[in-house]
C-alpha positions as CSV (number, residue, x, y, z in Angstrom):
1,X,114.2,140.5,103.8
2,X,112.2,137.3,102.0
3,X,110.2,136.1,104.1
4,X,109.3,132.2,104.6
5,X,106.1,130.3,103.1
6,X,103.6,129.3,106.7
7,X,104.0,125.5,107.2
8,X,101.6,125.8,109.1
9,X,98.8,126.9,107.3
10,X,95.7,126.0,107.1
11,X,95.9,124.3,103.1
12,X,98.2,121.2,104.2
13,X,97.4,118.0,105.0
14,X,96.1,117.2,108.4
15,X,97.4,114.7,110.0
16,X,96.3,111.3,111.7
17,X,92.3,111.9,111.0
18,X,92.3,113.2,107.4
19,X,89.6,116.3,108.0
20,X,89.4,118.8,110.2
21,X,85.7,117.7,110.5
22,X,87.3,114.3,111.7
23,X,89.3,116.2,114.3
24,X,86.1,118.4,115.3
25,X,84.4,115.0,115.6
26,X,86.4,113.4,118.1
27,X,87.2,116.3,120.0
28,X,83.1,116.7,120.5
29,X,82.6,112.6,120.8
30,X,85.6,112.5,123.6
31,X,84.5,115.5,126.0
32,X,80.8,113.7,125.8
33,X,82.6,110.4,126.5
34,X,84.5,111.9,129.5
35,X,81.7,113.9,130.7
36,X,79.4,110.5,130.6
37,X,82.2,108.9,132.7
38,X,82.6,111.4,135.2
39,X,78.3,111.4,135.5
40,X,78.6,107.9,136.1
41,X,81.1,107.5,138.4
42,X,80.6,110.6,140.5
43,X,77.6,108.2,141.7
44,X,79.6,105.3,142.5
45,X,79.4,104.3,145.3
46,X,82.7,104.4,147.9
């Protein structure tokens, strides 16, 4: 039995940021962002 090429792999193109440094990025930059958030509105007064 042949079996099929991974489309998946890790040699394509990534898509929407370009990188996988990019993606890395944003994923670090948006947990500080949300963590910032929650630090400031956990003290918000109700």
């Amino acid at each position: 039995m042949k079996s099929l090429p991974d489309r998946h792999g890790e040699d394509g193109p990534v898509p929407l940021f370009g990188t996988w440094r990019a993606i890395y990025t944003a994923v670090v930059v948006s947990a500080l962002v949300v963590m910032a958030l929650v630090a400031l509105f956990s003290r918000w007064p109700y």
